[in-house]
C-alpha positions in Angstrom: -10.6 -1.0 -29.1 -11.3 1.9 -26.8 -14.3 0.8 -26.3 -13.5 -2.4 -24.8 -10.6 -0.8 -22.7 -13.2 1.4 -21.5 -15.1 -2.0 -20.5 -12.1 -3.3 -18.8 -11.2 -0.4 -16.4 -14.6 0.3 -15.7 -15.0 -3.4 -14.4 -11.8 -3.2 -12.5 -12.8 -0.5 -10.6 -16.3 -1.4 -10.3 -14.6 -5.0 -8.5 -11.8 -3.4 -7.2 -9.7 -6.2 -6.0 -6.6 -5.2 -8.5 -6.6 -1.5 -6.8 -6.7 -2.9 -3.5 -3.9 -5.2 -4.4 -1.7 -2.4 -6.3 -2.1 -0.3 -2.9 -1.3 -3.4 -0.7 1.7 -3.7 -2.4 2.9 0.1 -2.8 2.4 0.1 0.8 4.6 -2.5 1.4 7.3 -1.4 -1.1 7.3 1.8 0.5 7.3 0.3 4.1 10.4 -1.6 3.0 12.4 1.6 1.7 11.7 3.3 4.9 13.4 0.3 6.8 16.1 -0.1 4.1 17.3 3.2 4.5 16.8 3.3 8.2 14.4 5.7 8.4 11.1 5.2 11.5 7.4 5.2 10.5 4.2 6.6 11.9 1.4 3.7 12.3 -1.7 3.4 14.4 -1.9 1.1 17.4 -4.4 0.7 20.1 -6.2 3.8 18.8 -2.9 5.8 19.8 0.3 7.4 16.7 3.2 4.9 17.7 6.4 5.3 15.9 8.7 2.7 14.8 12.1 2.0 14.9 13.4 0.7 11.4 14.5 -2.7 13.2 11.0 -2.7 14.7 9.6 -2.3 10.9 8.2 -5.4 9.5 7.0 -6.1 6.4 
């Protein structure tokens, strides 16, 4: 049974899609707290640190 587990993570990383998707949606969850508890967040645009405003936050 180790074996095969061993098998099984070793494909999922070797795809990576369910990593990608577990860190897409951390991201978000985390995003959301920030806004939910009115907190601003650091993000990149134009090349240039822009902060956001928790009502300018979406998710």
């Amino acid at each position: 049974m180790a074996e095969a587990l061993k098998k099984d993570i070793g494909k999922i990383i070797a795809e990576g899609t369910q990593i990608d998707e577990a860190v897409k949606e951390a991201v978000k969850e985390a995003v959301l707290r920030h806004k939910n508890a009115g907190n601003s967040i650091v993000t990149m645009k134009d090349g240039h640190i822009v902060w956001l405003k928790p009502e300018e936050i979406t998710v």
